[in-house]
N, CA and C of each residue as an Amber inpcrd file, in Angstrom:
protein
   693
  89.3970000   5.8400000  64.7360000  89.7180000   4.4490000  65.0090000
  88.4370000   3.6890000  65.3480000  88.1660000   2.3820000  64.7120000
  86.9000000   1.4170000  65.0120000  86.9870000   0.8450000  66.3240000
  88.0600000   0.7320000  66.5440000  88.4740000  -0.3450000  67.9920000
  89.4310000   0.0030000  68.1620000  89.4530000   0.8990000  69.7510000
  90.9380000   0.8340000  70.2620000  90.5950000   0.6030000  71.9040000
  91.7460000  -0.1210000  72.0340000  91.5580000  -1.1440000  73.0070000
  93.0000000  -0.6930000  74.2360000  92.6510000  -0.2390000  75.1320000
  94.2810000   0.5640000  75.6070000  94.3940000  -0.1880000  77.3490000
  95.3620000  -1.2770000  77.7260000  96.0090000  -1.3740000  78.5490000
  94.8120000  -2.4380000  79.1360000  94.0550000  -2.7250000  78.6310000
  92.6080000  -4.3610000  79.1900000  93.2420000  -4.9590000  80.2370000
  92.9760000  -5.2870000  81.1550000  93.1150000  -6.8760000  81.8910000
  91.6920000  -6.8100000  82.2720000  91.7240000  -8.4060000  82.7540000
  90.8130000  -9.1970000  82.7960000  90.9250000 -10.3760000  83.9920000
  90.2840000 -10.5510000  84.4420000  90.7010000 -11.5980000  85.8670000
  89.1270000 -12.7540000  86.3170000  90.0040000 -14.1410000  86.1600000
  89.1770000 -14.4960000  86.6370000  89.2810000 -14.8090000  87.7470000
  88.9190000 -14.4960000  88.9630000  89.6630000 -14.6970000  90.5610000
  91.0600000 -14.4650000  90.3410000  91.6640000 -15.3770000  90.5600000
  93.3950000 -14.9660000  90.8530000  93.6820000 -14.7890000  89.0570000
  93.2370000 -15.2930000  88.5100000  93.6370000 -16.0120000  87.0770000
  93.4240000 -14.8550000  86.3240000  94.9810000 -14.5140000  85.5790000
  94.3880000 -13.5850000  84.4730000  94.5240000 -13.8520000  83.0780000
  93.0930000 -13.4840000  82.6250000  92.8310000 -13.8050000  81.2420000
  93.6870000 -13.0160000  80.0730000  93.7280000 -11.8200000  80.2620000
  94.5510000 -10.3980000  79.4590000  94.8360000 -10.0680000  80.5350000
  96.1520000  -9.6310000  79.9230000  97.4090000  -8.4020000  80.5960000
  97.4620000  -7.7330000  80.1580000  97.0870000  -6.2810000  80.1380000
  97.6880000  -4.8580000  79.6260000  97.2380000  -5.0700000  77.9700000
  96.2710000  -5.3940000  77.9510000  96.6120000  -5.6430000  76.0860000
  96.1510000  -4.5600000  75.3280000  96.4640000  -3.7940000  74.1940000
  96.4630000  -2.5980000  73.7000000  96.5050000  -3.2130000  72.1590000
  95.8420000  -2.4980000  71.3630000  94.9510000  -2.8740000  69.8030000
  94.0660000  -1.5430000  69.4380000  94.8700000  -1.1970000  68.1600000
  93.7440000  -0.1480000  67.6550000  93.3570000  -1.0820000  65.8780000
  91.9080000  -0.6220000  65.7170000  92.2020000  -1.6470000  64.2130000
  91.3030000  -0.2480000  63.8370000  91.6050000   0.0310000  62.2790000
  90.6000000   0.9090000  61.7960000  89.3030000   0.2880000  60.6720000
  88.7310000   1.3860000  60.1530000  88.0650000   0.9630000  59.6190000
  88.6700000   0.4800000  58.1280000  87.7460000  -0.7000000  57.8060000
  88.5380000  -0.8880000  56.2590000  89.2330000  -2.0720000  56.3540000
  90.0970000  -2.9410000  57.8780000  90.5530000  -3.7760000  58.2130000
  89.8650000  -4.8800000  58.5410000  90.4920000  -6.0560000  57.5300000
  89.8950000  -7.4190000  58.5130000  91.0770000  -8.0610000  59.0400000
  91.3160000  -8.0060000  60.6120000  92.3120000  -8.3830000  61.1930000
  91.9430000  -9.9640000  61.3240000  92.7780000 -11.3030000  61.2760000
  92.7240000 -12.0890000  62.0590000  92.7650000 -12.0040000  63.4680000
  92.7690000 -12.8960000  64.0270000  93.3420000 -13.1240000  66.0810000
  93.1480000 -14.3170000  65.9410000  94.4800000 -14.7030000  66.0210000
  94.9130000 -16.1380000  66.7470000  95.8050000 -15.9400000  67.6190000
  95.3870000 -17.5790000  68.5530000  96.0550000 -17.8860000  69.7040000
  95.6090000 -19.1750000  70.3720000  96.1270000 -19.6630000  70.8790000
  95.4080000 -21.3690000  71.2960000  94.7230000 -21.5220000  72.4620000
  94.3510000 -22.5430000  71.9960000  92.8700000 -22.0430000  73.7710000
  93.1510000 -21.6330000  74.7270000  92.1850000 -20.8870000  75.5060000
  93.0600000 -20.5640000  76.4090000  93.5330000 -18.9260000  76.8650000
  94.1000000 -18.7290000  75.1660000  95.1270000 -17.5210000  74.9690000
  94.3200000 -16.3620000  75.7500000  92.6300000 -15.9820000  75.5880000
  92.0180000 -14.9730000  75.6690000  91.5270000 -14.4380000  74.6390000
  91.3420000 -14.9550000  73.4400000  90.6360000 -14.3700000  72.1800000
  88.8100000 -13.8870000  72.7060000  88.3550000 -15.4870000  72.8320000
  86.9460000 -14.7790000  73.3950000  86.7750000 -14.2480000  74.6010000
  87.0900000 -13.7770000  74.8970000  87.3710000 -13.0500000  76.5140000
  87.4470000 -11.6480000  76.2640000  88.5460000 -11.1840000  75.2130000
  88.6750000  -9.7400000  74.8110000  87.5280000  -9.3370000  73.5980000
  87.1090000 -10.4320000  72.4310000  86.0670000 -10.4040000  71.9500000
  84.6560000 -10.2020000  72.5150000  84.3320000 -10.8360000  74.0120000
  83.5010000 -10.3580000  74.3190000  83.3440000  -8.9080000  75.3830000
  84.5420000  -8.4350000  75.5790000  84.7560000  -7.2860000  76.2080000
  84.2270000  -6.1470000  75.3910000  84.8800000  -6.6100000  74.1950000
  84.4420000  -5.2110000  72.7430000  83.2660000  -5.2060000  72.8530000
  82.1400000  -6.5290000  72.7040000  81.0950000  -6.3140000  72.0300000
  79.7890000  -6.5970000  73.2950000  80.6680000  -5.8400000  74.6210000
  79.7700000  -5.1300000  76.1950000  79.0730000  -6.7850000  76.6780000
  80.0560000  -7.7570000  76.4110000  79.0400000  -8.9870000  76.8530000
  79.7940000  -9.4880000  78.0810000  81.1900000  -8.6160000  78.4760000
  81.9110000  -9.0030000  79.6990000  82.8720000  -7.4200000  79.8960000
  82.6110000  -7.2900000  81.0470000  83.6010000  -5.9590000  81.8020000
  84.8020000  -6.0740000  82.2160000  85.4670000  -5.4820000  81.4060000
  87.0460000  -5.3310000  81.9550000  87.8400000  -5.1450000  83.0300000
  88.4890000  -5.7860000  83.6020000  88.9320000  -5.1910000  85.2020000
  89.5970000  -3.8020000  85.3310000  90.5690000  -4.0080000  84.5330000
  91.3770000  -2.5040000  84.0730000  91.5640000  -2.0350000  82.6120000
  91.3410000  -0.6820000  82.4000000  91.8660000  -0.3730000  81.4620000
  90.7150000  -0.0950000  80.0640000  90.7500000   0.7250000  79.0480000
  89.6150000   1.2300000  78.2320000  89.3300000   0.5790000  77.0380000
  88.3630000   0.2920000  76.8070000  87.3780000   0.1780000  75.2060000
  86.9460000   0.6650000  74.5180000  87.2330000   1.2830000  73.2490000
  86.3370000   2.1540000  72.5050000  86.1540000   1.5810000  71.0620000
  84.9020000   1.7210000  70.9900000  84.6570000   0.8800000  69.6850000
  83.1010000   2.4320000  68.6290000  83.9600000   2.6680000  67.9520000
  83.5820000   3.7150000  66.7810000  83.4670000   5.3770000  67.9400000
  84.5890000   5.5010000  68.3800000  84.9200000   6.4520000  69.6580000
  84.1920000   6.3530000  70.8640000  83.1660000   5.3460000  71.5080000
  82.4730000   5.5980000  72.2530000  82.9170000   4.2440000  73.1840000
  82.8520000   4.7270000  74.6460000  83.7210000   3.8000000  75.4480000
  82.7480000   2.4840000  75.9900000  83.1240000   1.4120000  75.9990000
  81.9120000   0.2020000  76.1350000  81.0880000  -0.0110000  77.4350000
  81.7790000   0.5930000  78.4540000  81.0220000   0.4100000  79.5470000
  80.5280000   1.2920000  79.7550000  80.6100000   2.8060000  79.3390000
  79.5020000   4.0190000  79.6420000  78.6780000   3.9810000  78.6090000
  78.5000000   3.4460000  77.3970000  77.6470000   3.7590000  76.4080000
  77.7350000   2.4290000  75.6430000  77.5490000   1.3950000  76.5050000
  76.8560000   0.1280000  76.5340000  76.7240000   0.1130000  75.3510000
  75.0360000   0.2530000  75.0920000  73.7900000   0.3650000  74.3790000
  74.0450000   1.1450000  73.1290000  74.2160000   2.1760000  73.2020000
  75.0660000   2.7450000  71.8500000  76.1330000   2.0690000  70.8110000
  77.1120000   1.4390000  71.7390000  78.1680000   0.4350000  71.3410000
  77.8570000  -1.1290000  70.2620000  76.4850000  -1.6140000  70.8010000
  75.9040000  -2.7440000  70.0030000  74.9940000  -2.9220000  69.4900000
  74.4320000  -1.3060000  69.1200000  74.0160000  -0.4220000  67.7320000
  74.9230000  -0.7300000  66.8010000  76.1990000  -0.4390000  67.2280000
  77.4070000  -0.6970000  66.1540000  77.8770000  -1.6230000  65.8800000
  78.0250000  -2.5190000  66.5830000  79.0300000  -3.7040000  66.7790000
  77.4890000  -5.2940000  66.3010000  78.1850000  -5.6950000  65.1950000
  77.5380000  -7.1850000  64.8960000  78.5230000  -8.8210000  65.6590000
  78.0040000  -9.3000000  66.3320000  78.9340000 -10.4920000  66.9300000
  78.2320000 -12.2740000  67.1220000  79.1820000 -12.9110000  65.7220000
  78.8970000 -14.1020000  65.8650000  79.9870000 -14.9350000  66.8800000
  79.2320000 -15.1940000  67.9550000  80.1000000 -15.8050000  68.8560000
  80.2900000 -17.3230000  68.3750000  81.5120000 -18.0160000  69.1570000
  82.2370000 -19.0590000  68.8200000  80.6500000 -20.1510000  68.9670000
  79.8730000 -20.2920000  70.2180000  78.8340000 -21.4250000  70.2280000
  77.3600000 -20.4520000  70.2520000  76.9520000 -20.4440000  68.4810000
  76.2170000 -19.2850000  68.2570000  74.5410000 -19.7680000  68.8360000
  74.3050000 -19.0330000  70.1340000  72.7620000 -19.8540000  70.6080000
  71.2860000 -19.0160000  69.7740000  71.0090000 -19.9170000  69.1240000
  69.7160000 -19.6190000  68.5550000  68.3070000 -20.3160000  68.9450000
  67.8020000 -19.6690000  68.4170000  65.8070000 -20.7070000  69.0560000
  65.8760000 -21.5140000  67.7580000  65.8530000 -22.5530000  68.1940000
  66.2740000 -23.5950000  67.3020000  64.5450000 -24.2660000  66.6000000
  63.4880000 -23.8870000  67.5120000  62.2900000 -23.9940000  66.8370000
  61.8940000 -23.0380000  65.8430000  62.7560000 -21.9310000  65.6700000
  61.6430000 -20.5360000  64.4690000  62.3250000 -21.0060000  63.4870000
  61.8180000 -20.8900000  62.6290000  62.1230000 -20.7720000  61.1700000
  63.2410000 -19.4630000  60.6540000  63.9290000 -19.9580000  59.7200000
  64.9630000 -18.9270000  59.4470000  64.4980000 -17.1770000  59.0680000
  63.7020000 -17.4350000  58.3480000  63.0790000 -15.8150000  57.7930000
  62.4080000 -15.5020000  59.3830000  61.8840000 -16.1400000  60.0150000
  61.0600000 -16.0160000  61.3070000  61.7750000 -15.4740000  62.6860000
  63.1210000 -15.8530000  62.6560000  64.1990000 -16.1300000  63.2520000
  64.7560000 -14.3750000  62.8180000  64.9680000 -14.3310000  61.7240000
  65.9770000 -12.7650000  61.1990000  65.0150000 -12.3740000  61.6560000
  63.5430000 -12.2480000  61.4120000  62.4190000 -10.7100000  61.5100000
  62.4450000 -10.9560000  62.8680000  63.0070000 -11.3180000  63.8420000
  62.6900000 -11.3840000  65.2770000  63.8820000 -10.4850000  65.4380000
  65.2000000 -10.7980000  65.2660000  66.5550000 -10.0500000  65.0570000
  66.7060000  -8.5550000  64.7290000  65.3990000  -8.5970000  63.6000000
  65.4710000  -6.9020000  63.0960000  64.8890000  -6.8380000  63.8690000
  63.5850000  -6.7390000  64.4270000  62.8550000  -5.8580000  64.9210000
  63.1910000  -5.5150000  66.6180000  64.5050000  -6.7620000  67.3080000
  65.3990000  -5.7900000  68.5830000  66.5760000  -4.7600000  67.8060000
  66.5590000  -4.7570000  66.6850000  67.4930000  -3.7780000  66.2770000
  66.5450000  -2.3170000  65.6680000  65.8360000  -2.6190000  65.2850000
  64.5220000  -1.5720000  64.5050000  64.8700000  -1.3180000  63.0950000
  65.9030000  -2.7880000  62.5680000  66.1110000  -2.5120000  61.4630000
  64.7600000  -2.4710000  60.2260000  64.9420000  -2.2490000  59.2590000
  64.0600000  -2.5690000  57.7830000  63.7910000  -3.6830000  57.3520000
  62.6840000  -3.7870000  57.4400000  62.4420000  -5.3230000  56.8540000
  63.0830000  -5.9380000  55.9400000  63.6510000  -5.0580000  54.9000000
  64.4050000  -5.2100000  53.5080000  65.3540000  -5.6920000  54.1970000
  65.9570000  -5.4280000  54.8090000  67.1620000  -6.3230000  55.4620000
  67.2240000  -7.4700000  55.6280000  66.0750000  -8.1360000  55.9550000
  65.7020000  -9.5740000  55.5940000  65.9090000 -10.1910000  54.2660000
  65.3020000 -10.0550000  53.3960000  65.5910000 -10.6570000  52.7350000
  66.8360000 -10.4440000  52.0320000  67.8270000  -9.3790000  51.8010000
  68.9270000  -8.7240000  51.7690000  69.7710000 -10.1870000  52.5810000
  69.7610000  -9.8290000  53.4180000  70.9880000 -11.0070000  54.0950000
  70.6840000 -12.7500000  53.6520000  69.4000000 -12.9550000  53.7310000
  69.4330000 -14.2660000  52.9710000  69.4250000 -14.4560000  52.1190000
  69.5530000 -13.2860000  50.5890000  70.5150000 -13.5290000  49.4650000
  71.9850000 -13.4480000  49.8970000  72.2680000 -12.2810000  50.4320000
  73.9620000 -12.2640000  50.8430000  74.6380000 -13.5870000  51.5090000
  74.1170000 -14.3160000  51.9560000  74.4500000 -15.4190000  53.1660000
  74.4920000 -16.5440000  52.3970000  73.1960000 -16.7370000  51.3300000
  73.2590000 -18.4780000  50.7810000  72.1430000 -18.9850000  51.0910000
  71.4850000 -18.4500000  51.7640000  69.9710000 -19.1410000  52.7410000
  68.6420000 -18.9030000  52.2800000  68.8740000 -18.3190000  50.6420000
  67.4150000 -18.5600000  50.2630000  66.5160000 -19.9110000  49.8290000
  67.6800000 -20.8920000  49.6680000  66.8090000 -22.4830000  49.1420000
  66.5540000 -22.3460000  50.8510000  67.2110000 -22.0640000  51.5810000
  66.9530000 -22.7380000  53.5090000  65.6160000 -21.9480000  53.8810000
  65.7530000 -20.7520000  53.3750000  64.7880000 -19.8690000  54.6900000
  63.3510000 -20.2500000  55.0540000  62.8000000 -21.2700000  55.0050000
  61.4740000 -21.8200000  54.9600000  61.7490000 -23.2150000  55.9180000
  63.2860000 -23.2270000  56.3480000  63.2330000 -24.4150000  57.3300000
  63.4700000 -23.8860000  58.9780000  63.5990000 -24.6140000  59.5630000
  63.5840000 -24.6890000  61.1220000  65.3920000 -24.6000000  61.6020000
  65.3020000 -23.4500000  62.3490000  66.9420000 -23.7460000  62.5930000
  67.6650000 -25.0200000  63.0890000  66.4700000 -25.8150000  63.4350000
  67.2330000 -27.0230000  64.4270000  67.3700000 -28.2830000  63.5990000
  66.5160000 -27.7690000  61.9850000  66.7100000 -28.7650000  60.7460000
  68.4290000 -28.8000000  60.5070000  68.9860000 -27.5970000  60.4190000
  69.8790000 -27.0730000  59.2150000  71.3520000 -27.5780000  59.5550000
  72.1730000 -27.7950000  58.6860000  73.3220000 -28.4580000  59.4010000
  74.1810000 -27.2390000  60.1120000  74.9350000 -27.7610000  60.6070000
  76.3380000 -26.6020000  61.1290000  76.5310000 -25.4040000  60.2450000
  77.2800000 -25.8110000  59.0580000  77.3780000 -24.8550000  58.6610000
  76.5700000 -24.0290000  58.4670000  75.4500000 -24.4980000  57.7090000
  73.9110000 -23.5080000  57.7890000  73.6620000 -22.3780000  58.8530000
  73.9960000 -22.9160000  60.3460000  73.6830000 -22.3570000  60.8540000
  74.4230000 -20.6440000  61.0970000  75.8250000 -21.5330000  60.9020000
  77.0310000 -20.4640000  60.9350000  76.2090000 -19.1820000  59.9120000
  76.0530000 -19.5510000  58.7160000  74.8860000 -18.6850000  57.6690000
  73.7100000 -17.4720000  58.5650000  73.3940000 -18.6460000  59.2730000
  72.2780000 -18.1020000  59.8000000  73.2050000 -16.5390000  61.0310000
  73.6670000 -17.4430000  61.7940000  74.4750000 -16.3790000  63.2730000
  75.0400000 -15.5420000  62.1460000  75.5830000 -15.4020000  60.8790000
  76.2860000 -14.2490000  59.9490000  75.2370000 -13.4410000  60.0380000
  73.9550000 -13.9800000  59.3240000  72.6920000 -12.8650000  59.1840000
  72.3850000 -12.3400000  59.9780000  72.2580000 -12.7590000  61.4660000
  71.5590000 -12.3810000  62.3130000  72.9410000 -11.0830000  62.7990000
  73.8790000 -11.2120000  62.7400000  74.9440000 -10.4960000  63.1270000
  75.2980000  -8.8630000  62.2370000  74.6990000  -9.3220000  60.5650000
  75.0420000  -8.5230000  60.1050000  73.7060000  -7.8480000  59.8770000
  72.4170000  -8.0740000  60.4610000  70.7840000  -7.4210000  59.7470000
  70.9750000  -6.1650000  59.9340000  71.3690000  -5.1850000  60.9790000
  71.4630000  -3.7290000  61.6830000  72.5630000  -3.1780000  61.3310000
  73.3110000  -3.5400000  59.7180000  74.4150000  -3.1720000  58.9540000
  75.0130000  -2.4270000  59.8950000  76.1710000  -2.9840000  61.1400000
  77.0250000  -2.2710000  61.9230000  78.0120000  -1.8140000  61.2060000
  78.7460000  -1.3330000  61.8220000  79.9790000  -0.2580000  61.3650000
  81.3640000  -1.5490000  61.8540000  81.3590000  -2.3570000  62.9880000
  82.2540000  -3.3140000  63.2560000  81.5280000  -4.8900000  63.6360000
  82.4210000  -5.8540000  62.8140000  82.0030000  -6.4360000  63.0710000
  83.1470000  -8.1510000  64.0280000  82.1340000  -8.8010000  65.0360000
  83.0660000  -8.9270000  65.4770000  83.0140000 -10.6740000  64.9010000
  83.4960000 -11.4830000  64.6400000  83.2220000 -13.3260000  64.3170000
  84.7500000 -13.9000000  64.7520000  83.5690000 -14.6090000  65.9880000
  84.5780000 -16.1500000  66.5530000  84.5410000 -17.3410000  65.8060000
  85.4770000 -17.2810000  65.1750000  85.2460000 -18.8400000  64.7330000
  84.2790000 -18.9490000  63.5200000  84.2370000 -18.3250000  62.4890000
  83.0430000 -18.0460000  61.8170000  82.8460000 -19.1300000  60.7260000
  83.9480000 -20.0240000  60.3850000  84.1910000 -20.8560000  59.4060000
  83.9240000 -22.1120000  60.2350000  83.6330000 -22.3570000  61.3150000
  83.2960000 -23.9320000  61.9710000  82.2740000 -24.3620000  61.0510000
  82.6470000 -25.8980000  60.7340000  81.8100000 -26.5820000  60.8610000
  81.0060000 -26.5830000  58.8030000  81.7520000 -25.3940000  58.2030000
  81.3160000 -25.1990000  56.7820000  82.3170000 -26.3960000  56.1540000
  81.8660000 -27.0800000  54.7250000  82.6930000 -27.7270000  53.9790000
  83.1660000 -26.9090000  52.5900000  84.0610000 -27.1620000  52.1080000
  85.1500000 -26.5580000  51.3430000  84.0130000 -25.3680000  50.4800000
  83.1460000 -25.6460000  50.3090000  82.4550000 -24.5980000  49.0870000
  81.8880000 -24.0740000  49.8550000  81.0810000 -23.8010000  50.9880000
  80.5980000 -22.9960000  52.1020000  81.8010000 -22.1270000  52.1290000
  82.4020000 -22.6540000  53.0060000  84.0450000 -21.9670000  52.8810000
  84.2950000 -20.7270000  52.2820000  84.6270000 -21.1900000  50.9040000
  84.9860000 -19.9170000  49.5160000  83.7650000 -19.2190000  49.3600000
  82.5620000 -19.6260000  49.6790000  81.3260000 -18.4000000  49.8090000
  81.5950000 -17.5280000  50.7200000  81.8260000 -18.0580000  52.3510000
  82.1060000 -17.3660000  53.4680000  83.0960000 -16.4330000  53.3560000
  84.1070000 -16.9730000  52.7960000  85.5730000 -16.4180000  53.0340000
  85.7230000 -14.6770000  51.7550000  84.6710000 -15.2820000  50.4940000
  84.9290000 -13.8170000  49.9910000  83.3860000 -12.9370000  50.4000000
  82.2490000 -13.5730000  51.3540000  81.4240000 -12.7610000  51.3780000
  82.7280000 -11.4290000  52.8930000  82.9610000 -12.3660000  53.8340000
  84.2750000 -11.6200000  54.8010000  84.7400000 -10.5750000  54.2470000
  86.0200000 -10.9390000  53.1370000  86.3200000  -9.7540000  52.5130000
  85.9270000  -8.7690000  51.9570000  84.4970000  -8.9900000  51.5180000
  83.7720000  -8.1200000  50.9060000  83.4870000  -7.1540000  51.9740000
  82.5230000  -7.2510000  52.9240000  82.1240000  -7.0630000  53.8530000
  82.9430000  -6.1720000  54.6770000  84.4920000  -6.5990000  54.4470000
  85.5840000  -5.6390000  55.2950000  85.9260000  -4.3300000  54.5020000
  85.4310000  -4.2320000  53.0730000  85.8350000  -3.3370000  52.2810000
  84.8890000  -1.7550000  53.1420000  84.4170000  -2.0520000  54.0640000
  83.9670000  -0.7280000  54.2130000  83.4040000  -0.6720000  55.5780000
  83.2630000  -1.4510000  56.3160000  83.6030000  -2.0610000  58.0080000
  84.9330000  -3.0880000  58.0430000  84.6750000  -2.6090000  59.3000000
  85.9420000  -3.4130000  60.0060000  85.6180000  -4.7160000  61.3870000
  86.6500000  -5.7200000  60.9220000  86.4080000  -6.9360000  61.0820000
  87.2740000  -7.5990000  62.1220000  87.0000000  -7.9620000  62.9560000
  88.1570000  -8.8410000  64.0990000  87.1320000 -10.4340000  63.9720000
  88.5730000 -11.2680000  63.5370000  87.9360000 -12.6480000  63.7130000
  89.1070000 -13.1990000  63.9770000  88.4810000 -14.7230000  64.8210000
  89.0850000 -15.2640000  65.4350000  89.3050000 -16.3920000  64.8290000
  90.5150000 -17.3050000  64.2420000  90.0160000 -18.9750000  63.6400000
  91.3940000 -19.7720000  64.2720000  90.5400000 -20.8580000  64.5280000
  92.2790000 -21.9640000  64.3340000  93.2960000 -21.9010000  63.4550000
  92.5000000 -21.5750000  62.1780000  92.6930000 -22.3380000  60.5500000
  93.6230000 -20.9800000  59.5190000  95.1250000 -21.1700000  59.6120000
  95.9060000 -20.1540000  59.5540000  95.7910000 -20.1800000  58.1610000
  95.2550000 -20.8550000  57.3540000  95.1120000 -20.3900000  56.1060000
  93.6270000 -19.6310000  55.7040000  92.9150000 -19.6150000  56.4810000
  91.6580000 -18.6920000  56.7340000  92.0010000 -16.9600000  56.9880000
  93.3920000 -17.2990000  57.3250000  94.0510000 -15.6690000  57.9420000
  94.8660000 -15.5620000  56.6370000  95.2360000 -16.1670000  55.7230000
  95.7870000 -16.0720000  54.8640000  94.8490000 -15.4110000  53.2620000
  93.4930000 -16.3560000  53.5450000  92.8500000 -15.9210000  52.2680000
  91.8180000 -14.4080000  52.6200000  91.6770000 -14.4800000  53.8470000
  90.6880000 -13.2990000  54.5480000  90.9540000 -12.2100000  54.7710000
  92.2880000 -12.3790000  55.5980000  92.8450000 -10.8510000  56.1420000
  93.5260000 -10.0950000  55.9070000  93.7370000  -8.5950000  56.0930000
  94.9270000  -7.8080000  55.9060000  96.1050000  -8.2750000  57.0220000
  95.5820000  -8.3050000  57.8440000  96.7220000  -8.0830000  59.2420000
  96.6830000  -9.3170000  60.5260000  97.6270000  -9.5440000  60.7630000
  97.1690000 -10.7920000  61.7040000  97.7570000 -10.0660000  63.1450000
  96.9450000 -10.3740000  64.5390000  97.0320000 -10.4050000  65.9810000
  97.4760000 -11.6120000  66.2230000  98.6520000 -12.1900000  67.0870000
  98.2870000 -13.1050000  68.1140000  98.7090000 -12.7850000  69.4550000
  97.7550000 -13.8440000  70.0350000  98.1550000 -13.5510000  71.5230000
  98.5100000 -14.5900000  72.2260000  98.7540000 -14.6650000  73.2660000
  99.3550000 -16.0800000  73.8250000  99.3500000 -15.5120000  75.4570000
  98.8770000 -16.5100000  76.2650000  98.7170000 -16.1680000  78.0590000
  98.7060000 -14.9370000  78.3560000  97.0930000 -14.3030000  77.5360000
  96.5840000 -13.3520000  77.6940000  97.7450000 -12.0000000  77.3930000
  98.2610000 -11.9270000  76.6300000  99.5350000 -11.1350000  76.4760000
  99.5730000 -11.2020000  74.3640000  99.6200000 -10.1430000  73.7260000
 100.2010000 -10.0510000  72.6850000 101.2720000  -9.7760000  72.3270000
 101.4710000 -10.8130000  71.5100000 103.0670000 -11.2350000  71.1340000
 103.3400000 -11.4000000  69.7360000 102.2830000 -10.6770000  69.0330000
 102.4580000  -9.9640000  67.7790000 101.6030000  -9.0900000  66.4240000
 101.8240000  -8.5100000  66.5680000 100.7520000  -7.6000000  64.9380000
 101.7330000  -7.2910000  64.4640000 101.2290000  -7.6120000  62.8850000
 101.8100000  -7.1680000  62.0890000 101.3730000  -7.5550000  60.5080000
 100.6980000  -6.9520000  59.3420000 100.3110000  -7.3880000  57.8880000
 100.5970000  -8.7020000  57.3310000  99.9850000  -8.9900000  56.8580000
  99.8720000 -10.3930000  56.3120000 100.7780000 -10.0070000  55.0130000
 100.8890000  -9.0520000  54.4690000 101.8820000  -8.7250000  53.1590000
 103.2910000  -8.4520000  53.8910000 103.3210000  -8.1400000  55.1800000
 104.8550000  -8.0180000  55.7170000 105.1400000  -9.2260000  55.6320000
 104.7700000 -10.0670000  56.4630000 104.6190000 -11.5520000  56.5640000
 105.2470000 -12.0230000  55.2140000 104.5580000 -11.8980000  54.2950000
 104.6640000 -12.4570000  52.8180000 106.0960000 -12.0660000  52.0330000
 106.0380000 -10.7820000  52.1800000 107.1040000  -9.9840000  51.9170000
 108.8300000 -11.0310000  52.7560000 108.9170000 -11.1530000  53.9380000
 109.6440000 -11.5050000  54.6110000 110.1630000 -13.2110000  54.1970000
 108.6460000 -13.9570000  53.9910000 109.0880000 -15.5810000  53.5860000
 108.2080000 -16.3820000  54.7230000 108.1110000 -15.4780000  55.6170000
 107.5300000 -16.2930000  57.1260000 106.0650000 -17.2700000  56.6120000
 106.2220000 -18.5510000  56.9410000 105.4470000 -19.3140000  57.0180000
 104.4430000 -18.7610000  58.3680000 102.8420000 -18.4710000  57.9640000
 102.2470000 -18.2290000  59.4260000 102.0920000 -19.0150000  60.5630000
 102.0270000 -20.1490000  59.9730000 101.8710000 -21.5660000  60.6670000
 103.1450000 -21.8840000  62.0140000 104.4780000 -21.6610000  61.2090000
 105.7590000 -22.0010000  61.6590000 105.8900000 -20.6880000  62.7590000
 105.3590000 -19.5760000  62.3870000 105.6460000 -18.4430000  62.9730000
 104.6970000 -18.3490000  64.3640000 103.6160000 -18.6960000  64.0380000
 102.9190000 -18.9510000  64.9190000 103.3890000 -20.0200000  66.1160000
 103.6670000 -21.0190000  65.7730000 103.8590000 -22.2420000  66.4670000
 105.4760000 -21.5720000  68.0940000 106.1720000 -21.0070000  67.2020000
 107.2420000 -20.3860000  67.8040000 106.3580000 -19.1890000  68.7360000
 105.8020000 -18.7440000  68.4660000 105.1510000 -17.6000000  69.4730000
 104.4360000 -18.1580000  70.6240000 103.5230000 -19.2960000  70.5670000
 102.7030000 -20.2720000  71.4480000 103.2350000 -21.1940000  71.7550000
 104.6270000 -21.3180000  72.1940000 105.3110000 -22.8020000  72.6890000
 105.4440000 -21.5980000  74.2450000
């Protein structure tokens, strides 16, 4: 199992973020996770990928548990968070070779991801030139240079326009054909063209998994289905 996630909570003072929440995804899967603000998406996203400690309950991400083997864990794990912070003065190629070399990846990896990404007319500009979406480009590369085994993206489609989009959306699938993928979006037709399987959660509590072909199979609108789970 890539991620299994058994019985989490999470607390902020009195306030709890996750309850008991339990998730195994394997490899080979690109799961959605939706849920409306609030719900706990980045909260348990950043639990996986050792950037916040769990109050109760275990993490294991490619069998190895996140809080004893930290450091081992994000060897594995690539994560474009929802507000992706970059040095907005380096230059893009300048920017990745800074990326590989805290990972000890191959230089080839560089230029590798800024064909894979879209960013070879860009890579000669300044991150703080490039628009939104660009950048989203950029937090992909930097996420995927140390070819992890899981990968984790909040929100990974902000801010792209319709043809960014259909680049993003089948470089994703591609990408899931042989790692495994937890992402998070508003945009339920993003879970529609991307994923095998959809999560949601709602006041830190999951309140459903289950295939996007069950789904299909059944008639269920995700949208409508959704809306009924988060009231």
């Amino acid at each position: 199992m890539s991620i299994s996630i058994k019985n989490v909570c999470k607390f902020y003072g009195e306030q709890a973020a996750l309850q008991s929440v339990s998730l195994n995804i394997k490899k080979g899967e690109v799961v959605g996770f939706l849920g409306p603000n609030g719900a706990g998406k980045s909260t348990l996203m950043k639990i996986i990928t050792c950037y916040l400690p769990a109050n109760e309950g275990e993490v294991r991400v490619c069998g190895e548990n996140v809080q004893e083997d930290s450091l081992s864990v994000r060897s594995k794990v690539g994560y474009l968070p929802e507000h992706n912070p970059m040095y907005l003065e380096m230059y893009i190629k300048e920017y990745l070779e800074f990326v590989a070399g805290v990972y000890n990846s191959q230089k080839e990896r560089i230029s590798e991801m800024i064909e894979l990404t879209g960013l070879t007319a860009e890579q000669h500009k300044k991150i703080g030139e490039l628009s939104k979406g660009y950048r989203q480009r950029v937090g992909l590369s930097a996420a995927l240079i140390h070819n992890p085994e899981v990968l984790i993206l909040d929100e990974p489609t902000t801010g792209l326009d319709p043809n960014q989009l259909a680049e993003i959306r089948s470089l994703i699938k591609e990408i899931g054909k042989d790692k495994t993928v937890l992402l998070s979006t508003h945009i339920m037709q993003e879970v529609d063209k991307m994923c095998s399987r959809v999560v949601i959660i709602n006041k830190g509590k999951i309140v459903d998994d289950q295939s996007i072909s069950s789904l299909q199979e059944k008639g269920v609108d995700l949208e409508t289905h959704f809306r009924k789970l988060t009231q």
